[in-house]
C-alpha positions as CSV (number, residue, x, y, z in Angstrom):
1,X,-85.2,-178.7,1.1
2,X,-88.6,-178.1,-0.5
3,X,-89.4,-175.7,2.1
4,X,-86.5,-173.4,2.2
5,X,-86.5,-173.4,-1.7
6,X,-90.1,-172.2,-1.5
7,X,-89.1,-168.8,1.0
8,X,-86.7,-168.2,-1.4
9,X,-89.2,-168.4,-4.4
10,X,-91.1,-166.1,-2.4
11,X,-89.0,-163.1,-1.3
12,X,-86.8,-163.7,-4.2
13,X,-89.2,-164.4,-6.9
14,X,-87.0,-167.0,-9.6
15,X,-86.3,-171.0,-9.9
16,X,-82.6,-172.3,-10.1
17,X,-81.9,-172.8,-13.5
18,X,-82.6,-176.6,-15.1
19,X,-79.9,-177.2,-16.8
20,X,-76.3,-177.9,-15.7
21,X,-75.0,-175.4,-18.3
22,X,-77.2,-173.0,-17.8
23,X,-75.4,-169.7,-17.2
24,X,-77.4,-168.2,-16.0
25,X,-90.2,-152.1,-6.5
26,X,-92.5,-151.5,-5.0
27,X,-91.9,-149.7,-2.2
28,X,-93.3,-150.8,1.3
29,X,-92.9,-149.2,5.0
30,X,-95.0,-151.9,6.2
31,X,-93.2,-154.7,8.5
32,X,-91.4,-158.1,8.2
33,X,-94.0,-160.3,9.8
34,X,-92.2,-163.1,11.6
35,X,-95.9,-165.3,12.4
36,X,-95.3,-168.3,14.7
37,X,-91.9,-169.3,13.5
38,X,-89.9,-166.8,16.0
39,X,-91.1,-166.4,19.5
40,X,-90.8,-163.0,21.1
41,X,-88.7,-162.7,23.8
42,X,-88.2,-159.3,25.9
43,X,-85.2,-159.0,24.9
44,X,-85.8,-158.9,21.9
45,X,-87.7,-156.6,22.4
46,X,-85.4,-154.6,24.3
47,X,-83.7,-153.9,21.0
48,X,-86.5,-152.5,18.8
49,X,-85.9,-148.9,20.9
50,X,-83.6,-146.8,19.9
51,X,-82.2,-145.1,22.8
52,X,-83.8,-141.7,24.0
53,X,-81.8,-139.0,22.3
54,X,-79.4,-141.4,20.9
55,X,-78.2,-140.9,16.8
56,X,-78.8,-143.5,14.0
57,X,-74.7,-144.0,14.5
58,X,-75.5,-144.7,18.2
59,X,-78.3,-146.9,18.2
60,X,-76.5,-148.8,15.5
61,X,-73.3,-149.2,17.6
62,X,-75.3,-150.9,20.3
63,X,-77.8,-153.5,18.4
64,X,-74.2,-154.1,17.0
65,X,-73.0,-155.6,20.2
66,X,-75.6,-157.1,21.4
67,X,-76.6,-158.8,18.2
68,X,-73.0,-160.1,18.5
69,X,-73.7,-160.9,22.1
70,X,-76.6,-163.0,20.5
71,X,-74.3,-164.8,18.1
72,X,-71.9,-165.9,20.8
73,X,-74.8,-167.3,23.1
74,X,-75.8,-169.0,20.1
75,X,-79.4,-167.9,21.0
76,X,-80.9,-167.9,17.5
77,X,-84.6,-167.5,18.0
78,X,-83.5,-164.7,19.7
79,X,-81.2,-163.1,17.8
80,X,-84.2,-164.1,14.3
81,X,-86.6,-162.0,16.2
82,X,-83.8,-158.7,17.5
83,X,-83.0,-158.9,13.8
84,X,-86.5,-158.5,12.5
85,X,-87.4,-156.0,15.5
86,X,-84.1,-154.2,14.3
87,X,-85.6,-153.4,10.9
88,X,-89.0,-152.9,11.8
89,X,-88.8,-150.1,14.0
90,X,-85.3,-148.5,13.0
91,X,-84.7,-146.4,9.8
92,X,-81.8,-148.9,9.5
93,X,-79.1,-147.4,6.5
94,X,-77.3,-149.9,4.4
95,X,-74.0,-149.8,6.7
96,X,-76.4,-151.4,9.3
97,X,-78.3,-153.9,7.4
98,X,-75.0,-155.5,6.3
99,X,-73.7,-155.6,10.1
100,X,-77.1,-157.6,10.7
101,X,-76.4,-159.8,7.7
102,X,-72.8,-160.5,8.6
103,X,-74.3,-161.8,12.7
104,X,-76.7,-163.7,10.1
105,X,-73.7,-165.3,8.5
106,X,-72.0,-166.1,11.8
107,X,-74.8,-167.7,13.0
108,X,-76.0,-169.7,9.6
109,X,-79.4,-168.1,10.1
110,X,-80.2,-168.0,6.4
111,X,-84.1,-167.6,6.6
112,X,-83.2,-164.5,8.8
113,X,-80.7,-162.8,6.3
114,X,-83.4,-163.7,3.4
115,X,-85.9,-161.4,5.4
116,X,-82.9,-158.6,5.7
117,X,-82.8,-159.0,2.0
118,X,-86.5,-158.2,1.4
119,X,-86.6,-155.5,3.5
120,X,-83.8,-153.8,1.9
121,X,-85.6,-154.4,-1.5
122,X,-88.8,-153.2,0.1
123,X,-87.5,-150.1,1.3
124,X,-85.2,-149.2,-1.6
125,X,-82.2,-149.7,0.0
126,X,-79.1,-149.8,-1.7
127,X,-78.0,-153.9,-1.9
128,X,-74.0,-154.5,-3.0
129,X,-72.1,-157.0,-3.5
130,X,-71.4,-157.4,0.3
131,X,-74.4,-157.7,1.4
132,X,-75.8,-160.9,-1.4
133,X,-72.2,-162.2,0.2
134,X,-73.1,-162.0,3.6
135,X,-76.7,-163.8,3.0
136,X,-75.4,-166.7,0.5
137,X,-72.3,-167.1,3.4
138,X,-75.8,-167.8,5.6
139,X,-77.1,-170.3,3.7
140,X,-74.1,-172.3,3.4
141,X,-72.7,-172.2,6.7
142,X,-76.8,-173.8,7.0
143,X,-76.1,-176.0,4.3
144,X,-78.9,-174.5,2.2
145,X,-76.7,-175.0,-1.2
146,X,-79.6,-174.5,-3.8
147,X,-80.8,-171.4,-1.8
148,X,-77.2,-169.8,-1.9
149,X,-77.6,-170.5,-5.6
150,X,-80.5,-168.7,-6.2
151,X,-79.5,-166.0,-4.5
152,X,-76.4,-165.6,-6.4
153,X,-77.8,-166.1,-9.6
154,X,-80.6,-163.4,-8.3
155,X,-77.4,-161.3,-7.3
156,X,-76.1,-161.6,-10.9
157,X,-80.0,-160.7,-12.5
158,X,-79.7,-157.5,-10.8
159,X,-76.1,-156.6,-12.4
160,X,-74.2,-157.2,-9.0
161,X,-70.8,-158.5,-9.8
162,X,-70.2,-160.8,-7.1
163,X,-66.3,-161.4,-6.0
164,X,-64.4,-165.0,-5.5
165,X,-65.9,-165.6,-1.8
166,X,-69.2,-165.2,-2.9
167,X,-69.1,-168.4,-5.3
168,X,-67.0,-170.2,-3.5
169,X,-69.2,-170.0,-0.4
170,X,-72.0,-171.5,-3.0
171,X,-69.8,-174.0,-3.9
172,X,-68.4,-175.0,-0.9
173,X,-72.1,-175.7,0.3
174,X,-72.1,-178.1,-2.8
175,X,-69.1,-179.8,-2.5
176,X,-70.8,-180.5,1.6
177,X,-73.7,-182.0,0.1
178,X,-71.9,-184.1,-2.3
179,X,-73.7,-181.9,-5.4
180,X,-69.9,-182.3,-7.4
181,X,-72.1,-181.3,-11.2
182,X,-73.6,-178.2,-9.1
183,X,-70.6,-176.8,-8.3
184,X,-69.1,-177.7,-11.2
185,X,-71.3,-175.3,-12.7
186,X,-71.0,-172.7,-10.2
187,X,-67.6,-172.5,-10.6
188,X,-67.8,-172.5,-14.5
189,X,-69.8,-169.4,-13.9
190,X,-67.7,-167.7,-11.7
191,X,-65.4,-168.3,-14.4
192,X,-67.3,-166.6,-17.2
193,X,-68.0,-163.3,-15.2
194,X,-64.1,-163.0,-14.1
195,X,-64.8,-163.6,-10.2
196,X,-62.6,-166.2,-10.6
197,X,-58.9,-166.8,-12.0
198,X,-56.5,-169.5,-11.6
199,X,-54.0,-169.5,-14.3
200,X,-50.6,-167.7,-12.8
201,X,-50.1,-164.7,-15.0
202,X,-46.2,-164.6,-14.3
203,X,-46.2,-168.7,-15.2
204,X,-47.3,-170.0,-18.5
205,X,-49.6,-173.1,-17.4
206,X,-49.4,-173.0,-13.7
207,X,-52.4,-173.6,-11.9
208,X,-52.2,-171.2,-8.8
209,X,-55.0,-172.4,-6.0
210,X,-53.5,-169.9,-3.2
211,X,-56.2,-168.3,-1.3
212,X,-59.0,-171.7,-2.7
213,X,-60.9,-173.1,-0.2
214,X,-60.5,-176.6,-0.6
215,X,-63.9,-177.5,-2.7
216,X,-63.3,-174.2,-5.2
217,X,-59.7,-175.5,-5.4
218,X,-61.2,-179.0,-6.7
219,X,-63.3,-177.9,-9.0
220,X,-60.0,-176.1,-10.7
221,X,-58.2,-178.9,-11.3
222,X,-61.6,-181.1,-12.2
223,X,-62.4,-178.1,-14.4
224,X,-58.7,-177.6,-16.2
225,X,-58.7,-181.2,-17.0
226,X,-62.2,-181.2,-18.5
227,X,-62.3,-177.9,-20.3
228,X,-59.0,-175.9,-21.1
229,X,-56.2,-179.3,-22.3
230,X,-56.3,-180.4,-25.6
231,X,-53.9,-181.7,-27.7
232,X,-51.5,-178.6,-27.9
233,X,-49.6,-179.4,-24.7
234,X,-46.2,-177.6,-25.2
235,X,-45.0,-178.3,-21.4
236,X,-45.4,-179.7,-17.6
237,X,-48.7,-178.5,-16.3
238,X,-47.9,-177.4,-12.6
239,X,-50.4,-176.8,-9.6
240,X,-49.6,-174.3,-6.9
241,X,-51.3,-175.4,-3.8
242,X,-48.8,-173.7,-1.1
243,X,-47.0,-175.9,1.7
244,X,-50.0,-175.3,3.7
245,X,-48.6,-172.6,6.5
246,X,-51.9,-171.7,7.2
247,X,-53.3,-174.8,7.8
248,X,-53.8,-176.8,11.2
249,X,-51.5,-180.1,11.2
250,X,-51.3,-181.3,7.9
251,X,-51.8,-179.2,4.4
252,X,-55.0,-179.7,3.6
253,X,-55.4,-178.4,0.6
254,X,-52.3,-179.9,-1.3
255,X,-53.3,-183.1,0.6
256,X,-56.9,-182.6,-1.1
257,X,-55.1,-182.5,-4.2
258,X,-52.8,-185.1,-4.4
259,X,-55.8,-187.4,-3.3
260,X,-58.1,-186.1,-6.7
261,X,-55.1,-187.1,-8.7
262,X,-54.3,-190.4,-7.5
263,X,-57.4,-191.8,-6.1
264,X,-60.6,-190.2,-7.4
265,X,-59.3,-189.7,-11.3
266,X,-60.2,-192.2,-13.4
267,X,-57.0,-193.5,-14.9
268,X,-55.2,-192.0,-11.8
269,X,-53.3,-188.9,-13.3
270,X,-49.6,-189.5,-11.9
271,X,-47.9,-186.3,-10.8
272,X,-44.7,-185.6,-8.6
273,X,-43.2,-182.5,-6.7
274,X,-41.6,-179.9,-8.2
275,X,-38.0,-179.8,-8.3
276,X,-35.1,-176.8,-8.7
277,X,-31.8,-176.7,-9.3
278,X,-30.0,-174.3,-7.0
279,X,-26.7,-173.7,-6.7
280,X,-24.4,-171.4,-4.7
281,X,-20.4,-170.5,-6.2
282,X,-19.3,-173.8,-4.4
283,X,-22.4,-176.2,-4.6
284,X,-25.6,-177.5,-6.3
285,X,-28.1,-179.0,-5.4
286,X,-32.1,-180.2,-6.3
287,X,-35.0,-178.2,-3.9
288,X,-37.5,-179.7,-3.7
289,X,-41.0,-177.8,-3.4
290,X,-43.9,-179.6,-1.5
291,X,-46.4,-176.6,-2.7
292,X,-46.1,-177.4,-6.1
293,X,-47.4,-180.3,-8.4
294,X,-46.1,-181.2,-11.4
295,X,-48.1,-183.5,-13.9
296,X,-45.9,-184.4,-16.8
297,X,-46.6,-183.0,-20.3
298,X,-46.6,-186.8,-21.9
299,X,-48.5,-188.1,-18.7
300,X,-51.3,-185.2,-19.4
301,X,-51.8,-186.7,-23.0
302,X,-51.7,-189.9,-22.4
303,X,-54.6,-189.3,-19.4
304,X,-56.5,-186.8,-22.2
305,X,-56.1,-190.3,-24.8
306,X,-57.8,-193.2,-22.4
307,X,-60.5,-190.4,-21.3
308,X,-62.1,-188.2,-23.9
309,X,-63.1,-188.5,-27.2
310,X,-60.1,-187.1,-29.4
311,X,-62.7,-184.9,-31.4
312,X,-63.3,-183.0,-27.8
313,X,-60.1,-181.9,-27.1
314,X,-58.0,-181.4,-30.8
315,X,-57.2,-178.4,-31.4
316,X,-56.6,-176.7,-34.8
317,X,-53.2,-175.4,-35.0
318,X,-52.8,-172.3,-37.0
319,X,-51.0,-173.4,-40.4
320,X,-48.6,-170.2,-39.9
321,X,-47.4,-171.9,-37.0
322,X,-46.2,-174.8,-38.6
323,X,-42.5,-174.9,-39.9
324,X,-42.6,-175.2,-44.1
């Protein structure tokens, strides 16, 4: 780890922050220099020449498919050196960086997309919110969690406002590594810049983890119990997971859920599933839904009692509100 935080010190210039609440140009022509660490290979080679007479468009369609060629082989000291070759020797646009960055991401070849990164700094190259996505996807598909920290918070330094994937794929690399405070933090953060919602705006306190991958969608639930209850609880707190109709076998995600609640939560926070009346003009009957939680309004308070100081969660009601 000390290693590949020190490349990112060095093409991106900044430390993680210390603290778990911590929110957090000159231009060069010359080369990436890859030293020892990626052997050339003719091939690689091979893609360093644009093709006689070819356009930009062109050239770019064909390192295109045969970086993804490279991908699929899962030759990656190949495909580190074609990418460096790639920049080196092509006046490579934005649009083409980012396909390079995305075979990066495929492949988990973060010290690669780091290098991409660079160049497009060196070069002036315009660097978006796709492209920081693509490179901190890299580093956590590597497991590199505090590198795809720094670079969001580098991402964030430079005014680029990251969407939902981009923090979750930081904290999905910390919820791998069994770094729970990290991306506890990371998804605070996300929070606080609006990449990241989970209260249902047609629901009043319904939690709606649709679309979560299963580490962001823990960190919601951790995070609503630790930060957003207090003592003005006027109903049933309900947690939209989905039935899992996405999912191979089993719904992983609700099952993920269920598991915080009763196992890992400690008191064990009892819940059940939602139930409906529905009736027709001759019958009625109770539907039950198995994508929705439902933690009881005197279960959530009595939970909020045996866990936190009463001083952290009271709330001040409004004396307007109260009934003379």
């Amino acid at each position: 780890m000390t290693h590949a935080l020190s490349l990112t010190h060095l093409l991106l210039g900044f430390s993680l922050p210390a603290r778990f609440d911590s929110p957090s140009p000159h231009k060069s022509t010359s080369p990436i220099h890859t030293h020892d660490s990626f052997p050339s290979t003719k091939r690689a080679a091979d893609l360093s020449v644009p093709l006689r007479g070819a356009s930009l468009h062109d050239t770019a369609t064909q390192t295109t498919a045969e970086l993804e060629g490279l991908v699929h082989s899962r030759d990656t000291h190949v495909l580190n050196e074609s990418i460096l070759n790639l920049v080196n020797s092509v006046d490579a646009d934005s649009q083409l960086f980012a396909k390079a960055l995305v075979e990066c991401a495929h492949a988990a070849e973060w010290r690669s997309s780091l290098l991409l990164l660079q160049a497009m700094r060196n070069r002036d190259v315009e660097i978006n919110e796709s492209h920081y996505t693509h490179v901190i996807r890299a580093c956590s598909r590597a497991g590199e969690w505090e590198v795809a920290e720094s670079v969001l918070h580098r991402a964030r330094e430079r005014g680029v406002k990251l969407n939902r994937f981009a923090y979750s794929h930081v904290i999905d690399a910390c919820g791998v590594a069994k770094e729970s405070e990290a991306a506890m933090r990371v998804y605070a953060l996300g929070l606080q810049d609006g990449a990241i919602r989970h209260w249902r705006e047609d629901e009043p306190f319904a939690l709606d983890l649709h679309g979560f991958s299963v580490h962001t969608a823990e960190c919601a639930v951790r995070y609503v119990l630790r930060c957003e209850l207090g003592n003005y609880i006027e109903q049933d707190l309900k947690i939209v997971t989905g039935q899992g109709r996405h999912s191979v076998g089993e719904p992983v995600l609700f099952n993920r859920i269920q598991q915080l609640l009763a196992e890992e939560l400690q008191p064990p926070l009892p819940f059940s599933l939602e139930r409906r009346l529905e009736c027709t003009s001759r019958d009625c009957w109770l539907k039950v839904n198995a994508g929705c939680i439902v933690i009881a309004m005197q279960d959530l308070f009595q939970w909020l009692l045996e866990t936190r100081p009463f001083e952290s969660y009271v709330f001040n009601i409004p004396s307007s509100t109260i009934e003379r």
